[in-house]
C-alpha positions in Angstrom: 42.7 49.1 -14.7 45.9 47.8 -16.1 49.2 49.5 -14.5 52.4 50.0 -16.8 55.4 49.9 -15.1 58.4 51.7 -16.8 62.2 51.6 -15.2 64.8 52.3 -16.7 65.6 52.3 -20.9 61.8 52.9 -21.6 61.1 49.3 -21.0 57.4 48.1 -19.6 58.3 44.9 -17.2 54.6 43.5 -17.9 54.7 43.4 -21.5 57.8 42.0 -21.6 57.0 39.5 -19.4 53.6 38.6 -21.1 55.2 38.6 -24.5 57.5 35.9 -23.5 55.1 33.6 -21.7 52.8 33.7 -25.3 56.0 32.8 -27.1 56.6 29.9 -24.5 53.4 28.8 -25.3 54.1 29.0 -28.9 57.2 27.4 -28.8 55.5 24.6 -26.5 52.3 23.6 -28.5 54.4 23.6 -32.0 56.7 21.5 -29.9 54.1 19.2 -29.2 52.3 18.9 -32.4 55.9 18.0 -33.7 55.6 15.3 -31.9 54.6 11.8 -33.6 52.9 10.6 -30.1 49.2 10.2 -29.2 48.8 13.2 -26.9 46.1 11.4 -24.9 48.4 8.2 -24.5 51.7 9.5 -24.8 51.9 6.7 -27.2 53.6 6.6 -30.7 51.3 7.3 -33.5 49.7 3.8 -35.5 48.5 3.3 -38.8 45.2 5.3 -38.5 45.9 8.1 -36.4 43.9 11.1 -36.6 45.4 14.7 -37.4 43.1 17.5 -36.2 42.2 20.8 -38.0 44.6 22.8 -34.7 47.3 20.0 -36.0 47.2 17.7 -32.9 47.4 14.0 -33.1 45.6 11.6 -31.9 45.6 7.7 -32.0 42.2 6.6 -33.2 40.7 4.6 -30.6 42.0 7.2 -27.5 40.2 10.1 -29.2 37.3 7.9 -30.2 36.6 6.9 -26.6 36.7 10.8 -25.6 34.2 11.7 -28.0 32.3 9.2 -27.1 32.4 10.1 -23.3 32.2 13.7 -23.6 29.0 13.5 -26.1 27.1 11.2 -24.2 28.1 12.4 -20.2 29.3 16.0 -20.3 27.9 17.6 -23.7 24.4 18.1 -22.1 26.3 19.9 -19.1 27.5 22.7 -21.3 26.2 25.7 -20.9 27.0 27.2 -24.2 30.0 25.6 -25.4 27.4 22.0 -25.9 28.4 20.4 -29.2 26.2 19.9 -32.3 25.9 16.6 -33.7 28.8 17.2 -36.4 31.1 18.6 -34.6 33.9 17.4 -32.3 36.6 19.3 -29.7 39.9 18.5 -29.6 40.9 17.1 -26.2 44.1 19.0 -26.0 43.3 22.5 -26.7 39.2 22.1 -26.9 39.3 23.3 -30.1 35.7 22.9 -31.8 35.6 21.1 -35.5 32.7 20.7 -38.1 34.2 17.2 -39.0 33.2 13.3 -37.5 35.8 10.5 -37.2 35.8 8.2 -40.2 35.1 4.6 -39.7 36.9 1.4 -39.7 35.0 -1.3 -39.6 38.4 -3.5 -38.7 38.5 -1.6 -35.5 35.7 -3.2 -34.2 34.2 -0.3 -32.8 30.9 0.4 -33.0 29.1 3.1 -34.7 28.0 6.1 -32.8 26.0 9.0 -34.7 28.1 12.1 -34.0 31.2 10.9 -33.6 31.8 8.4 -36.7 28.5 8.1 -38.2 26.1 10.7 -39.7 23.8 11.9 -37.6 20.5 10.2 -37.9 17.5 11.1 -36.0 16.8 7.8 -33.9 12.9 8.0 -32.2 12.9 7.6 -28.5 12.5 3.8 -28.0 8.4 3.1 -26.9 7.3 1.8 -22.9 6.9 -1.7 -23.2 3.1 -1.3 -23.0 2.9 1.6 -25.1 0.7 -0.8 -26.8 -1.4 -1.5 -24.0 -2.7 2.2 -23.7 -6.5 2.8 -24.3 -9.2 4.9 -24.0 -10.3 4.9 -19.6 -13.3 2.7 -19.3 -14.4 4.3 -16.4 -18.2 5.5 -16.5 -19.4 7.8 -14.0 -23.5 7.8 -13.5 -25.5 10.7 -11.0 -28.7 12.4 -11.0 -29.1 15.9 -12.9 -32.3 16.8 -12.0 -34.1 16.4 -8.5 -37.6 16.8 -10.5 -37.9 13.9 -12.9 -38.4 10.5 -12.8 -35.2 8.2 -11.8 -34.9 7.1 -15.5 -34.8 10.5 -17.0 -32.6 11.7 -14.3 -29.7 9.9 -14.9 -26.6 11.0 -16.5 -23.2 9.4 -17.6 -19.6 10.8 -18.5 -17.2 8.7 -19.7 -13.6 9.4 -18.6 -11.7 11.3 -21.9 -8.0 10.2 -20.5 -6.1 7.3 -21.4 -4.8 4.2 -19.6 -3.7 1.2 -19.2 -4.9 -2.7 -19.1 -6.0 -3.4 -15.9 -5.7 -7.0 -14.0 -8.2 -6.8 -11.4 -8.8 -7.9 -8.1 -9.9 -11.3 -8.3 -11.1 -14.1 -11.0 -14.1 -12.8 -12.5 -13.8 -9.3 -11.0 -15.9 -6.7 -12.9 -12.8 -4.5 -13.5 -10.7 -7.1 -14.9 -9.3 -7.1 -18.7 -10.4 -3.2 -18.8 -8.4 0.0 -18.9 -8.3 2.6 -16.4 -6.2 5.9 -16.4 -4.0 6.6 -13.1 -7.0 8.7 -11.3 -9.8 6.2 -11.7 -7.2 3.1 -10.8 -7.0 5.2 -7.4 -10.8 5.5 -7.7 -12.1 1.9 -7.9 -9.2 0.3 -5.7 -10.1 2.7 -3.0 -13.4 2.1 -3.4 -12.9 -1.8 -3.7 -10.9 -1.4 -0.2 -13.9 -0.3 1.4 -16.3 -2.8 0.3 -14.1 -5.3 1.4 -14.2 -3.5 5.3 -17.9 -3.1 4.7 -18.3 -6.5 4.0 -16.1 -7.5 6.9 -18.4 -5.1 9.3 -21.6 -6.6 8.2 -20.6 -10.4 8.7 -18.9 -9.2 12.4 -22.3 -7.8 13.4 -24.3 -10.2 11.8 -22.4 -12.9 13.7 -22.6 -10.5 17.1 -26.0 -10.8 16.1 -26.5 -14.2 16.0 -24.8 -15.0 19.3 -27.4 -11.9 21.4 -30.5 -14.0 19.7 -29.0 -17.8 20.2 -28.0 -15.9 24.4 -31.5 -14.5 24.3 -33.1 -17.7 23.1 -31.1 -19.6 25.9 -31.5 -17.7 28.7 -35.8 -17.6 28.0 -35.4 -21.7 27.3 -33.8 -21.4 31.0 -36.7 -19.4 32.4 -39.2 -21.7 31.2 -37.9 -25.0 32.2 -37.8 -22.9 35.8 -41.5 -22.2 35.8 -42.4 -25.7 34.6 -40.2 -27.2 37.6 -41.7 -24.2 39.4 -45.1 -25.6 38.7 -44.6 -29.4 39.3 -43.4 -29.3 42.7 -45.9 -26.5 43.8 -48.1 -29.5 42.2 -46.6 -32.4 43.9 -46.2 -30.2 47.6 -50.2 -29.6 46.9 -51.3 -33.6 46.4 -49.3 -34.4 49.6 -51.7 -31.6 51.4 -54.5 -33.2 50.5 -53.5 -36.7 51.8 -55.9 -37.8 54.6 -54.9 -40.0 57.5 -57.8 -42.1 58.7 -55.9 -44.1 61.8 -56.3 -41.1 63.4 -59.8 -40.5 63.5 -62.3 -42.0 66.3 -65.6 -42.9 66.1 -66.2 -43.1 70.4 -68.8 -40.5 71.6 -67.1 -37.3 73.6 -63.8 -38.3 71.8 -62.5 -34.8 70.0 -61.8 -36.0 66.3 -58.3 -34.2 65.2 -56.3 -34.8 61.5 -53.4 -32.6 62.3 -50.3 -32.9 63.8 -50.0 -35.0 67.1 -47.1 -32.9 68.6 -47.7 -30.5 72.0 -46.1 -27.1 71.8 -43.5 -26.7 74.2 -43.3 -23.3 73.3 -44.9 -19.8 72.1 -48.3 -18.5 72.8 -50.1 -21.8 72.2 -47.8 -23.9 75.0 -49.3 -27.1 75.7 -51.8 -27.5 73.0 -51.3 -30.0 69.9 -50.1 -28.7 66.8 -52.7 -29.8 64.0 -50.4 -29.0 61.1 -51.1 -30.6 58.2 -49.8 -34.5 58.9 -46.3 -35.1 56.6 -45.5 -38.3 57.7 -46.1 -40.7 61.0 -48.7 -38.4 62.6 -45.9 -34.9 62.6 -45.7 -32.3 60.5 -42.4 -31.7 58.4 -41.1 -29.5 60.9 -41.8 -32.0 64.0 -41.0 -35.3 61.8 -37.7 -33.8 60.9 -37.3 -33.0 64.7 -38.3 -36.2 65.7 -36.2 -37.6 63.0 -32.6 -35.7 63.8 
């Protein structure tokens, strides 16, 4: 609520005071428009100058630039003061007006639709491989029926989105020169992604396999040249068993006829009595001939 003060001679201090700042203002802007300077530049007026509708002046290319900034940065941030594509503010008092800037072509300055060209509708300028966008080759095929024969049980939906050409993975590559939307891309890379660690598994274990049977293979070669060395000196330690020694057999009557080992125990139960091992070499057994021997 608004509070009138009144002293003395009936006069309201407030009014006064507000009546005299709107005539400064008054007295200010007709000052200004008086003026014959750019009231962007503070520069004197050319040959083409513009003249608003609220009477302020302007120097062509100044005001041009503002429209031009204002339309294309800040006229989308306006809530509900956003210009229409005739009109244009003054950038002294923001004063709108259903008028464009005319144009002169000396200037140099470009057309811009709005602000000194008609406004024309201009289509939004196409992706570079708008062009490229097709109908998603991706086919999907599952059973749809656990009761009929595999042939008749098969079903197939083809993908309704669109998308675009796809390179592939490789030369030669089943998905190449086809067109996949975003979701079956995602699809057939992942899937592409796990063949190639599938493949990677198989050959690791294949090649672990290899190395068990070529270990295996080795270690029974191993075991059988073993037995076969086993068996030839279990041979070779039999045909020297069966050698017999003829110098020391006599043919005297009474004379005790003995093949074996020649040594006399010095030792054991049988103390003093020959040996009679079978003969290894110069009448001993092994274990006499290498005592003899050492």
């Amino acid at each position: 609520m608004t509070k009138n003060y009144i002293i003395e001679g009936g006069i309201d201090f407030y009014a006064e005071l507000y009546s005299s700042l709107d005539n400064k203002n008054i007295e200010n802007q007709i000052d200004e428009t008086d003026k014959n300077v750019c009231l962007i530049t503070d520069d004197p007026l050319e040959a083409k100058s513009v003249t608003l509708t609220c009477n302020h002046k302007f120097n062509y290319v100044p005001l041009y630039k503002d429209l031009v900034n204002h339309k294309r940065k800040f006229n989308t941030m306006e809530s509900t003061g956003a210009l229409k594509h005739g009109e244009i503010r003054c950038p002294y008092c923001r004063h709108k007006q259903q008028f464009i800037l005319p144009y002169y072509a000396e200037l140099g300055l470009p057309k811009v639709s709005g602000v000194n060209e008609v406004y024309k509708y201009e289509p939004p300028t196409p992706y570079p491989y708008y062009n490229n966008i097709k109908k998603c080759d991706f086919v999907e095929t599952f059973p749809f029926l656990q009761d009929v024969s595999a042939a008749d049980n098969l079903v197939t939906l083809s993908c309704k989105k669109y998308g675009y050409k796809f390179a592939g993975f490789e030369d030669g590559d089943e998905h190449s020169e086809k067109y996949y939307c975003c979701e079956h891309k995602r699809f057939i890379t992942k899937q592409h992604k796990q063949d190639v660690r599938d493949k990677l598994k198989a050959a690791k274990e294949a090649e672990k396999k290899l190395k068990k049977e070529e270990a295996i293979k080795a270690k029974e070669e191993a075991m059988e040249q073993k037995k076969l060395l086993k068996a030839e000196s279990k041979s070779n330690d039999k045909s020297k068993s069966n050698v017999k020694v003829s110098e020391n057999v006599y043919s005297d009557e009474n004379t005790i006829v003995c093949v074996g080992c020649q040594q006399y125990l010095v030792s054991g139960p049988r103390k003093g009595l020959q040996c009679n091992l079978n003969v290894f070499q110069d009448d001993r057994c092994k274990r006499h001939y290498d005592k003899k021997t050492s």
